[in-house]
C-alpha positions in Angstrom: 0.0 0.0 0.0 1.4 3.9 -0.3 2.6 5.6 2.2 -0.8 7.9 3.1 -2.8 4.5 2.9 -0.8 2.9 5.4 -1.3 5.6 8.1 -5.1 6.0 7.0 -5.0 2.1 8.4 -4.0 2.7 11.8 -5.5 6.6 12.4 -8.4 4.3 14.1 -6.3 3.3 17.1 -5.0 6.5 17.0 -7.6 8.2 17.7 -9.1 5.8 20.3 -5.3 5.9 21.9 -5.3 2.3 22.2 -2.2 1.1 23.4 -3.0 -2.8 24.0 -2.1 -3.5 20.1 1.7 -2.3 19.1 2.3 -2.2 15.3 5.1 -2.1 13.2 5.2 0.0 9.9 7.4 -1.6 7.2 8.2 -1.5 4.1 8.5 -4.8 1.9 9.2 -5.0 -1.7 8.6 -1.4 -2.3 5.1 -1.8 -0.1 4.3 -0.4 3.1 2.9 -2.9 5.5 1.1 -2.8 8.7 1.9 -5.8 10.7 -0.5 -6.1 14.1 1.8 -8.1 17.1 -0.2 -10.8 18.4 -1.5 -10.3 22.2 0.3 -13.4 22.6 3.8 -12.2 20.9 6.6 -10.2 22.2 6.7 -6.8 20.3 10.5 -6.7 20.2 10.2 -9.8 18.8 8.4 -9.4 16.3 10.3 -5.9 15.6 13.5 -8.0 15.2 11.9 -10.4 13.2 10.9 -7.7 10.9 13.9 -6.0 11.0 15.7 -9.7 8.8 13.1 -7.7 5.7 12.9 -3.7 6.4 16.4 -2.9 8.7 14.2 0.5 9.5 10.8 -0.9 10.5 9.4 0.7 13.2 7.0 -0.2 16.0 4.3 2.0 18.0 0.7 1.7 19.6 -1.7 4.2 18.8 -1.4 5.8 22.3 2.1 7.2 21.1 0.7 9.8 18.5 -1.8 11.7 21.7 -4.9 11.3 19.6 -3.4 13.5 16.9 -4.7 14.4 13.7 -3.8 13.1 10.6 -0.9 15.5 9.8 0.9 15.1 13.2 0.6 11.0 12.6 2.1 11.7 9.3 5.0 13.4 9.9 5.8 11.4 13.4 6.0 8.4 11.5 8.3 10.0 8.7 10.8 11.3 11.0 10.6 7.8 13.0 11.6 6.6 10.0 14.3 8.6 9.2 15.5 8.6 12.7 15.5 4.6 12.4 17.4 4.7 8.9 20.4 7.0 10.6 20.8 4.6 13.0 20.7 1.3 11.3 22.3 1.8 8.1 25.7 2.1 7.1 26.4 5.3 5.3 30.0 4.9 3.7 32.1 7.5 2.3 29.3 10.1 3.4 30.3 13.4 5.5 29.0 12.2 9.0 28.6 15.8 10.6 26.6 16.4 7.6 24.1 13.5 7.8 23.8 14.0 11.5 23.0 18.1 11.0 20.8 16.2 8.0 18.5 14.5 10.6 18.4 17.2 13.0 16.9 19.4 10.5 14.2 17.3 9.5 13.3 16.2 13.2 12.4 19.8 14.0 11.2 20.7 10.2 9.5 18.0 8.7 6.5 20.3 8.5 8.1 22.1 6.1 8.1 19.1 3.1 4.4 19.4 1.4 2.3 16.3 1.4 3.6 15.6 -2.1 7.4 15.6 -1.6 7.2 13.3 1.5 5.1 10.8 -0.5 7.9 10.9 -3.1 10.5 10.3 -0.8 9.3 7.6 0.9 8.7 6.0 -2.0 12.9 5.5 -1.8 13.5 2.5 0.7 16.0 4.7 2.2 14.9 8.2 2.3 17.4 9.9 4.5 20.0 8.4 1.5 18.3 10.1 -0.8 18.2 13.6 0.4 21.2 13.2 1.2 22.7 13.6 -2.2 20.0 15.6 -3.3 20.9 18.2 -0.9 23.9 20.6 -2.3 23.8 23.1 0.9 25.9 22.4 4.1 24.3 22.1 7.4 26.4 22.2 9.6 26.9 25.1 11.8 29.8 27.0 13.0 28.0 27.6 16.2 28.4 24.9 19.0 24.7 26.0 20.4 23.2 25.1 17.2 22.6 21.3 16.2 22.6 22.5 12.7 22.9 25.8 10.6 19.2 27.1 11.5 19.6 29.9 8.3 19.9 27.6 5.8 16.4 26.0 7.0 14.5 27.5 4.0 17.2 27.2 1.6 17.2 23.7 2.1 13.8 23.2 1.7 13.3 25.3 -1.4 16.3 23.3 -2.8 14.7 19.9 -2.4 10.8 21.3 -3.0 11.7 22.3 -6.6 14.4 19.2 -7.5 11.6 16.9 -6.4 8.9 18.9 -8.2 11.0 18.7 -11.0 12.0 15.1 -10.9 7.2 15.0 -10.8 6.5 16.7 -13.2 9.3 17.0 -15.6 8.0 15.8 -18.8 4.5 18.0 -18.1 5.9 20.2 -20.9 5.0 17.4 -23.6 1.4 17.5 -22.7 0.8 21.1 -23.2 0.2 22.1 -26.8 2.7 24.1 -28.3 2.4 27.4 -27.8 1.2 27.6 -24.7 4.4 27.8 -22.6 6.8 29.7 -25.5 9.3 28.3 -27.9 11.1 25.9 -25.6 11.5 22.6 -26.7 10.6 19.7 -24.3 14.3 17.1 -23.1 14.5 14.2 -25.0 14.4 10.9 -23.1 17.3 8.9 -22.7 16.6 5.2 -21.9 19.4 3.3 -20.9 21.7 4.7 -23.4 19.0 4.8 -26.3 17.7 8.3 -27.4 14.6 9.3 -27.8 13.5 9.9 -31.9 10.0 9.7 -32.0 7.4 10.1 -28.8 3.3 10.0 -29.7 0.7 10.7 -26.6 -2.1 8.1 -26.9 -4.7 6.9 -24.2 -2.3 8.4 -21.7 0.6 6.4 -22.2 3.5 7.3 -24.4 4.8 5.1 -27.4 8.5 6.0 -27.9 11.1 5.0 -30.5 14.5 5.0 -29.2 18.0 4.7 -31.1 21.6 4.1 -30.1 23.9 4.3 -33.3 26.5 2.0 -31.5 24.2 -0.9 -30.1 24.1 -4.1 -32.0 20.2 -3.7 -32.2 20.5 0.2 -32.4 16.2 1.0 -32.3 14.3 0.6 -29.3 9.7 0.4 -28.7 9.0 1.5 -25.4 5.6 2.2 -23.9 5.7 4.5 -20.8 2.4 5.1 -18.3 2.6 7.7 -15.7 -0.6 6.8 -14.0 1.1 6.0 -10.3 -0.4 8.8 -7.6 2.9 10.8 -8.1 3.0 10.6 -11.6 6.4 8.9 -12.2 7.4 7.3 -15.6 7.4 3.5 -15.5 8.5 1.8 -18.8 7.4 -1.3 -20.2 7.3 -3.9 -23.1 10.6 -2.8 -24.5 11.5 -4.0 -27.8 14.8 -3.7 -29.9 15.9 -4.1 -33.5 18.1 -3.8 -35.7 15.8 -2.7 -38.7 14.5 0.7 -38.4 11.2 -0.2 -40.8 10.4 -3.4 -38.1 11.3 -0.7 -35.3 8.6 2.0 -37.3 5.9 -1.0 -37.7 6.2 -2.3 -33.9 5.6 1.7 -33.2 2.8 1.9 -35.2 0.9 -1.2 -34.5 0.8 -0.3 -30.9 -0.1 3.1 -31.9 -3.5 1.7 -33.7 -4.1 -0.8 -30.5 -4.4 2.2 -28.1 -6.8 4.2 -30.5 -8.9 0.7 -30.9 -8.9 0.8 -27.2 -9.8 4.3 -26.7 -12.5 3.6 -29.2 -14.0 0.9 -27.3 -14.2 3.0 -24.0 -16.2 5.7 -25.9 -18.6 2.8 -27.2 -19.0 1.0 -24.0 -19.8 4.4 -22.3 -21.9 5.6 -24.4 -21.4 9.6 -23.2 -21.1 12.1 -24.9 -17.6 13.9 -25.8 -18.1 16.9 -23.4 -15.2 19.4 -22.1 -15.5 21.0 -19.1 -13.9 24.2 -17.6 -13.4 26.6 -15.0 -16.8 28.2 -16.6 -18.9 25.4 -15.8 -17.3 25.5 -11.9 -18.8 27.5 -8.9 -17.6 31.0 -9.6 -14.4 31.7 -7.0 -14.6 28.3 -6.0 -11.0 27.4 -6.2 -10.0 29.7 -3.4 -12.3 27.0 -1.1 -11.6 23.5 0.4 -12.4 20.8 -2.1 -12.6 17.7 0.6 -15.6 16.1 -0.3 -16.9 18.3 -3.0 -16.8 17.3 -6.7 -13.8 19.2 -8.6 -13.1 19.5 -12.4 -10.0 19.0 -13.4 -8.0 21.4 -15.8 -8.6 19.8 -19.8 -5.3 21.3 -20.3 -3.4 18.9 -17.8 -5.3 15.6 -19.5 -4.3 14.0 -22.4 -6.4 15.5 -25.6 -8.5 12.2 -26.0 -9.6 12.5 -22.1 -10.7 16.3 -22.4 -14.2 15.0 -21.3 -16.4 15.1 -18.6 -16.0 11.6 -17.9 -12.5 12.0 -17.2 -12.5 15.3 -15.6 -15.6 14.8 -12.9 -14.1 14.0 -9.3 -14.8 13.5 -5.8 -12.1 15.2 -3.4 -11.2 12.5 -0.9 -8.2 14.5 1.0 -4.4 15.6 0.8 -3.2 18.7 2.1 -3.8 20.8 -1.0 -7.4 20.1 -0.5 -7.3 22.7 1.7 -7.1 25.9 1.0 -4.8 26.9 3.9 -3.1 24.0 3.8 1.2 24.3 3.4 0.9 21.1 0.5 -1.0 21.0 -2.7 -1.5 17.2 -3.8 -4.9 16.7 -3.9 -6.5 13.3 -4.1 -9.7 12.5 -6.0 -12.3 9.7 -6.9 -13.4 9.6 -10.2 -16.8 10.1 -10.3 -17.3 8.0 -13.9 -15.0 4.8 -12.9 -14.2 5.1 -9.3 -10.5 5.4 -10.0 -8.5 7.1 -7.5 -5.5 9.4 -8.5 -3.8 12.1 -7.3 -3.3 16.0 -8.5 -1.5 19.1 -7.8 -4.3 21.5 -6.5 -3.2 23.5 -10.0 -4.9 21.1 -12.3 -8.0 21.4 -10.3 -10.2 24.2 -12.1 -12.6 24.2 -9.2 -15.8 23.1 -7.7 -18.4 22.2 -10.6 -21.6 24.1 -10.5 -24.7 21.9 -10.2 -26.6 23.7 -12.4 -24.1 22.9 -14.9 -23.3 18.7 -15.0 -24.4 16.4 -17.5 -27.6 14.4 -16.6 -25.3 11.2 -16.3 -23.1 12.9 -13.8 -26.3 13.3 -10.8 -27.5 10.1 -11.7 -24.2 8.7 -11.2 -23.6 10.8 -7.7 -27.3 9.9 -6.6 -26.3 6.1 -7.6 -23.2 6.4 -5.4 -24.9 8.0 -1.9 -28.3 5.3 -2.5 -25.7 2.5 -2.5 -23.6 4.6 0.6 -20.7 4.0 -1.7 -19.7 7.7 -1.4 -20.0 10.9 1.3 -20.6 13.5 -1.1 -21.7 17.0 -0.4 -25.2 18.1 -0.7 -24.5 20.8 -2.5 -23.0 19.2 -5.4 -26.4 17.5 -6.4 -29.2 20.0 -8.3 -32.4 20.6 -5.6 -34.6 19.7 -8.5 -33.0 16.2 -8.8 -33.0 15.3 -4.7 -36.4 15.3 -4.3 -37.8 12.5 -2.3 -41.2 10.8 -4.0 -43.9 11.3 -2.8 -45.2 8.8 -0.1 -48.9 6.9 -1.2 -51.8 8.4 1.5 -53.6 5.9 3.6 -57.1 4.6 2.6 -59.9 6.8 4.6 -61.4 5.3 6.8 -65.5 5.3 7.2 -65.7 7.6 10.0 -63.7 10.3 7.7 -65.8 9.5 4.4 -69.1 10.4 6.3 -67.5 13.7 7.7 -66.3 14.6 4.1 -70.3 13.8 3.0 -71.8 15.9 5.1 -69.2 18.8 5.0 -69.9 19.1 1.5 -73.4 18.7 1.4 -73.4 21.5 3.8 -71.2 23.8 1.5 -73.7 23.1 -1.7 -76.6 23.6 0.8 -75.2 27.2 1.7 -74.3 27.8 -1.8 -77.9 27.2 -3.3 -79.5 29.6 -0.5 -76.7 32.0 -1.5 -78.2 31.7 -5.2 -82.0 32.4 -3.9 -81.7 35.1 -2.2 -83.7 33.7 0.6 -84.9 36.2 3.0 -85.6 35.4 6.6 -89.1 34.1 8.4 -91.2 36.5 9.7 -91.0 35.3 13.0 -87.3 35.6 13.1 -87.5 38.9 12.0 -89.7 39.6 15.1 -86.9 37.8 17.0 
């Protein structure tokens, strides 16, 4: 599971502050686990016993965290983490006063690392490595009162925000049409040695041809998907050749498999192709909080075949850049047509849609999801005139109320008719 699932799994004894069940947080073939020690098991046991898979694992009970929120869990468990890495690994030809200034820093400062750039570094099995040599500014301080150089704090930070942004997003260039962001010409790939000649954008993957002059089998068909929660490239189904016109084939077949596919999904839907922008969202809405509300995503961000409603529509289910306030900006969402979950910079999001302005298919489908209590959605995503409640069938009168209802109305048409005649009163009761 990712990192933000796994502390989602214990937040429950958190916030009871059960301390009768210790756990151990690990992570396992690029996994995090959460591994519950038997009543019946020694803790430190089973730590050590851990330990043979994840040298970093770390144990608590949800009465260490003081019934804190989800933030404070979050960033206790990362600097545990880090904390356990500095003192179980071995860190060779590495500047010691350095790493130690390293850890310091982040014990009083992990705060400052956005929801997204935590995510992406404990994604690394050894995170504390890893900013390590990403960091180029010293840390250690000249002053012996000072466990690190404290004025370097937001240099640091700033430093490692935009490398690891970078590292995100750095390929967002090819996705934007031309144009839109000047002249400059997006890098060209480099995959193991092979250059990249030829790159086409289809059901959001990429289909690449590659060539290395001085390989024996000089051309390379790649496919690349980014659709992990922090939008890394993972390639796969790698081919090589040595004729370029078997290369240009292989490239173009799995071109024309994507566009059946994307076919297919347009069938099997059967929507309509609909864009959606900030126009059709609740005027000023994307100053708000979007937990629980439906968002649209940017078109621009998506992929020009999933410029579409379908694709766009969301629930907000949390991150820090849900709110508005917030110091992060990943923002994680449900897709309101599949159920997909993925993750966005709050950038992409264009806003909250307006309810006057979704597709019929879209309230059907958020009415479908709160009948079946699949989904908490807000009320105020779904039109008034499409949550009203039918109308309950009235109870059979009974004989008593039939007979009333007789002879009020006879008595109306009997006052209506002397009304009609004019009829004047009895002498008797005029003496009266």
């Amino acid at each position: 599971m990712k990192f933000n699932e796994m502390i989602e799994g214990i937040m429950p004894l958190v916030r009871e502050g059960d301390k009768s069940i210790p756990f151990i947080l690990s992570r396992i073939n690029s996994e995090w686990e959460i591994n519950y020690v038997n009543i019946n098991t020694n803790a430190d046991n089973a730590l050590n016993f851990l330990r043979e898979s994840d040298p970093y694992a770390v144990m608590f009970t949800g009465d260490d965290f003081g019934k804190g929120s989800f933030p404070h869990v979050y960033d206790r468990i990362v600097n545990e983490r880090l904390r356990s890495e500095y003192e179980n690994a071995d860190f060779p030809n590495i500047d010691l006063a350095e790493l130690g200034a390293l850890i310091n820093m982040i014990e009083e400062n992990v705060g400052e690392f956005t929801q997204e750039e935590t995510d992406y570094l404990m994604m690394y099995d050894r995170p504390l490595a890893a900013l390590y040599d990403m960091n180029k500014i010293s840390l250690v301080s000249r002053n012996p009162d000072e466990d690190y150089n404290y004025a370097q704090t937001g240099a640091f930070f700033t430093a490692i925000g935009d490398e690891i942004h970078d590292k995100l997003y750095n390929f967002k260039k090819q996705e934007i049409p031309a144009g839109l962001e000047g002249s400059e010409k997006p890098d060209k790939r480099n995959i193991e040695g092979y250059e990249e000649k030829i790159c086409l954008q289809i059901a959001g993957k990429f289909v690449i041809i590659a060539e290395n002059p001085e390989a024996a089998d000089p051309y390379l068909v790649v496919n690349i998907r980014r659709d992990n929660p922090l939008g890394l490239e993972e390639r796969y189904d790698g081919a090589v050749t040595a004729d370029y016109v078997e290369a240009m084939r292989e490239f173009v077949t799995r071109v024309d498999g994507f566009v059946g596919q994307l076919e297919t999904e347009r069938r099997e839907s059967g929507l309509p192709f609909q864009t959606m922008t900030a126009t059709d969202c609740i005027p000023d809405s994307y100053k708000g909080d979007y937990e629980g509300k439906l968002v649209i995503i940017k078109p621009e961000i998506l992929a020009p075949e999933y410029r579409s409603a379908e694709h766009q529509l969301a629930i907000c289910t949390g991150g820090f850049g849900a709110n508005a306030e917030a110091r992060g900006r990943a923002v994680f969402v449900k897709n309101l047509f599949s159920g997909k979950e993925s993750g966005y910079d709050r950038t992409q999001i264009a806003g909250v849609a307006n309810p006057s302005k979704l597709p019929n298919w879209a309230v059907d489908k958020l009415l479908e999801h709160q009948n079946k209590n699949e989904l908490s959605v807000g009320s105020d995503v779904i039109p008034q005139a499409d949550k009203k409640s039918p109308e309950k069938p009235k109870k059979p009168a009974t004989l008593e109320e039939k007979l009333n209802k007789a002879k009020k109305k006879a008595a109306e048409q009997d006052t209506a008719k002397k009304d009609e005649r004019g009829d004047k009163p009895k002498k008797h009761e005029e003496r009266e």
